[in-house]
C-alpha positions, 0 to 999 in steps of 0.5 A, a space after each residue: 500500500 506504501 507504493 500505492 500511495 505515493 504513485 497516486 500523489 505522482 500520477 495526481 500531480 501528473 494529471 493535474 499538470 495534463 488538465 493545465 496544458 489541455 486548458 492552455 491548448 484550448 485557449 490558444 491565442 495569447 489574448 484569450 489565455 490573458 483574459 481567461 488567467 484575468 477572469 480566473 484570478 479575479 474570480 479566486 483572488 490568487 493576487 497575480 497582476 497585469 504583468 504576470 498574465 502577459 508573460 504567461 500569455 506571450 511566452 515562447 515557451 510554449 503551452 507545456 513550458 507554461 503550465 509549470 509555471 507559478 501563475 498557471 499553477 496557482 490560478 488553475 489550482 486543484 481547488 478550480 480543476 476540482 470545481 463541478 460545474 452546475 450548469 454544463 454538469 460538468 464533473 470535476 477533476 477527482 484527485 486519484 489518492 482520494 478515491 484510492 483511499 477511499 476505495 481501499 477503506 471499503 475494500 478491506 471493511 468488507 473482508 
């Protein structure tokens, strides 16, 4: 279980970073990512300027390069990424050691 657990933490981490680049990809120009990061970080007040959206949005380093970055991972946090979202009923991001967790919990009180 001691390995179970960490490669949930990693393979977690991992698909929260894949949901950070899908979403960049989708938002494709640099002014959508601006305004998109804008509207996120104003929604969540994670406390970025003008200035840190530009760079995101007009970095050449591209969308995987990007999604590693402070801003992204801090405006596109777990707490957004496992948001539902009400009215497309849209399920969010389910962190994977939690539903491990609980799921070996049910598992072994059934035994």
């Amino acid at each position: 279980q001691g390995n179970m657990k960490t490669f949930m933490i990693e393979f977690g981490e991992f698909l929260r970073h894949r949901m950070r680049l899908i979403i960049l990809k989708q938002w494709k120009r640099p002014k959508v990512i601006y305004k998109n990061l804008k509207k996120l970080n104003d929604k969540y007040q994670c406390g970025f300027g003008h200035e840190d959206f530009y760079k995101v949005a007009n970095s050449g380093l591209g969308a995987f390069r990007s999604s590693c970055g402070n801003v992204v991972n801090f405006i596109i946090s777990p707490k957004v990424l496992e948001a539902e979202d009400p009215k497309t009923k849209r399920p969010g991001l389910i962190n994977p050691l939690d539903y491990y967790m609980t799921q070996s919990k049910r598992f072994c009180s059934t035994m």
